[in-house]
Each structure stands twice: as structure tokens, then as C-alpha cells.
N, C-alpha and C positions, 0 to 999 in steps of 0.2 A: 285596624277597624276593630273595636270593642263589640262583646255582644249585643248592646244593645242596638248601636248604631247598623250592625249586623240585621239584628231581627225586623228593625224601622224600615229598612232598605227591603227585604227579601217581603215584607207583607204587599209590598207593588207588584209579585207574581201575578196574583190574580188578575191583572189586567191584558190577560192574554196577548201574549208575545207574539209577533210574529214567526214564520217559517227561517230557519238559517240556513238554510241551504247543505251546501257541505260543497270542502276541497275536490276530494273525488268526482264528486254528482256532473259536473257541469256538462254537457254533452254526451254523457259516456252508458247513462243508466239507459235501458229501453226495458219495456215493458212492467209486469206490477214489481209492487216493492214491498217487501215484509216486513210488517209492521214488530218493535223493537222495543225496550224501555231497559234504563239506564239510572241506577239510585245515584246522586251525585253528591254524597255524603261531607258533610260539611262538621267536621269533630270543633264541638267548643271547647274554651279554655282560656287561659289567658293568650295564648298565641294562638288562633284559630288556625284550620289547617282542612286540605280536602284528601278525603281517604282514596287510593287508587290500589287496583290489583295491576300484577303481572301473570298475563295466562301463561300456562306451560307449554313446553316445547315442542307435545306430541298432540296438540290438538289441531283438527281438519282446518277450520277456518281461525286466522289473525291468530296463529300459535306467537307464543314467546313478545306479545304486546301489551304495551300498556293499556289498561280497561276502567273502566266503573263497573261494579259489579251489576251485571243486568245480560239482560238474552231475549229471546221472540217472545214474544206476548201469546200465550198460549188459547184456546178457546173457552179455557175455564178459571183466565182469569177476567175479572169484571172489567177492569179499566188499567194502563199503564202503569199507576202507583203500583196494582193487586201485584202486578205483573215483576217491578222494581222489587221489590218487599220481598216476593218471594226467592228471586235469583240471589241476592243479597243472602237472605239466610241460606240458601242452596251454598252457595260458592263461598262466604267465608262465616259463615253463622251470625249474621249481623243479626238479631230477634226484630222481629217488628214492633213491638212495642217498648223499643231502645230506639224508634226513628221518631220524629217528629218532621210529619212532613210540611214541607214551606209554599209547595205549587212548583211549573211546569216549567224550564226554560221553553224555546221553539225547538222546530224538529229539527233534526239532522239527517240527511238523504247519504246517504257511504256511496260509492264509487261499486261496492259487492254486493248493492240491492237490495237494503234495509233503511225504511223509515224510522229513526230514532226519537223519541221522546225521552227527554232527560227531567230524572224529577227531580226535585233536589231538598234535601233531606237534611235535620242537625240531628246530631248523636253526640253523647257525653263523652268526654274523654274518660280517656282510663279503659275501656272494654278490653275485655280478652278474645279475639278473633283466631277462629280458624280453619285455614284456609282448606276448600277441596283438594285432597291428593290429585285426583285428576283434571279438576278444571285449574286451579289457582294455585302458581309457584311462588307467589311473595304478595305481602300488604303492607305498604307505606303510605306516608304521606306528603303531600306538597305543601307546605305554609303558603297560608291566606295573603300574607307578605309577600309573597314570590307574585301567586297570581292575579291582587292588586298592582303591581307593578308595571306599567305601561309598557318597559321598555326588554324585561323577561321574555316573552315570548318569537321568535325571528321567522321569518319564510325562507325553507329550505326546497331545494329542485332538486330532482332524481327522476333517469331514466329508466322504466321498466314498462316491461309488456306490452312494447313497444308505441310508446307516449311518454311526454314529458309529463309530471306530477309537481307541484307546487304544493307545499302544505305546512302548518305550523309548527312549531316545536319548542316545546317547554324544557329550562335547564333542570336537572336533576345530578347529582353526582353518581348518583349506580344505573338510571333506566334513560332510557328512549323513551320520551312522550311527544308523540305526533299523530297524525290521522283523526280519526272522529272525537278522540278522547280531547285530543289537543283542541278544535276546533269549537267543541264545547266548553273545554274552560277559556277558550276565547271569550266567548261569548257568557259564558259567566262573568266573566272579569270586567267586559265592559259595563254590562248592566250592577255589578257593584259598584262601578263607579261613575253608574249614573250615564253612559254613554250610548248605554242600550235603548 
């Protein structure tokens, strides 16, 4: 997918998505949900690609996971983007006025009790990022190629904390991508390709 066919496609955010749910959410969440946002950076180029972190190893919640760079939507930020924008430049210095924002996928409900809004963002290639010592151990990326790809993505099972888990999972050759990170570029992936 070329930029331009790129931008043609992503100017249909506005048409407000529906809610996606989430792997975790189904049955399992009770009571309120904290509300979340998520920049879902999308680098051009000639090969497009979506930027992702890996948190480190000593943090409380979803230590050593793959991420977008994003966190709880604070009371002093105005809306979700404010909210994206700012975690971005917190966690790997991404500037806000290096984003160009495209609009909203749907929310993401996690299994740990956060409503996510994923905004999703292009940035140029070439940036020099870097990452928080304590929130973020790594920044890479996944080619656009990978997660156009229908067939990229698999549902894996795993027992823990006593329940079965179902969830997706993206190939990478150095990380683990699965859980809400994953299930959002589902859900990116389909709506790029028009399935959304």
C-alpha cells in the first residue's frame, strides 16, 4: 500500500468506528473502566511500517509487553489525541508536531480494566527516538506488509489466573506481540483493507 492509497483509505476514520471490544474484556471486566489512549503511529516511506515499543521489565502493570506508545488519559488532557500526543513524546520523544493525526480506530476494553482509544497517527521516517529509561526498553517497527497481510496474524490459548485466554498474535523475529496491542492492529489491518 502506497501513501497515497494509504491516506485515501485512513481519511474514512471519521466515520466513526464502532466499539472492538477486546480478547480479555469478554465476561471478565466488572465494574468502571479507565479510560486510556494509544498513538498508533504509522511511519511513511517507501515501505510503510507501524512503530511499536517494548515496556521494561520492572514496570507494575504489562511490564516487558509490546505497546503503542500511550497511558490513562489524564484530567488535564482535553481529548484522547491530547492524551496520545503527550505519552508518545513522554515515552519515546516522539514531538507532536512530527504527528499528523488521521482520526480514531474503536475502543479497546483490556481484560485489566482500561478503555482504550487508539488514535492513529503518520510520522515521517527517518526520526531519531528516545526511549524513556524507565517506561520503554526498545522501539521498532512492524511493516505495513506484515499487517496487511491476512494471514500474519494466528489465535493463540494460554492458561493463566485461572481461565483460558484466547488472543492474537503478531510474527516479529525479536518480540511478542499479543493482547490489546495485537488486537488493535487487528483491527487496523482489517479496516485497511477495507474489511472494517
Amino acid at each position: 500500500m502506497n501513501e497515497a492509497a494509504l491516506r485515501a483509505r485512513l481519511s474514512l476514520l471519521g466515520t466513526a468506528p464502532p466499539p472492538i471490544g477486546g480478547d480479555d474484556a469478554r465476561g471478565y471486566v466488572h465494574g468502571p473502566l479507565t479510560p486510556a489512549a494509544v498513538l498508533v503511529p504509522i511511519v511513511l516511506g517507501p515501505a510503510p511500517s507501524v512503530l511499536l515499543t517494548k515496556r521494561t521489565s520492572h514496570l507494575a502493570r504489562h511490564a516487558g509487553q509490546v505497546s503503542f506508545p500511550g497511558g490513562r488519559i489524564d484530567p488535564e488532557d482535553a481529548h484522547p489525541e491530547a492524551a496520545a500526543l503527550r505519552e508518545a513524546e513522554e515515552e519515546i520523544a516522539l514531538r507532536p508536531t512530527d504527528v499528523e493525526l488521521a482520526g480514531r480506530l474503536g475502543e479497546y476494553i483490556t481484560g485489566t480494566g482500561y478503555t482504550i482509544t487508539p488514535v492513529v497517527g503518520l510520522v515521517p521516517a527517518g526520526l531519531e527516538y528516545t526511549p524513556s529509561p524507565h517506561e520503554v526498553e526498545d522501539v521498532f517497527e512492524l511493516p505495513l506488509s506484515v499487517v496487511l497481510d491476512p494471514g500474519a496474524p494466528t489465535r493463540q490459548t494460554r492458561y493463566s489466573n485461572g481461565r483460558w485466554r484466547e488472543f492474537w498474535v503478531w510474527p516479529h523475529e525479536r518480540h511478542f506481540i499479543w493482547g490489546a496491542t495485537a488486537g488493535i492492529l487487528v483491527h487496523l489491518a482489517g479496516f485497511l483493507r477495507a474489511e472494517a
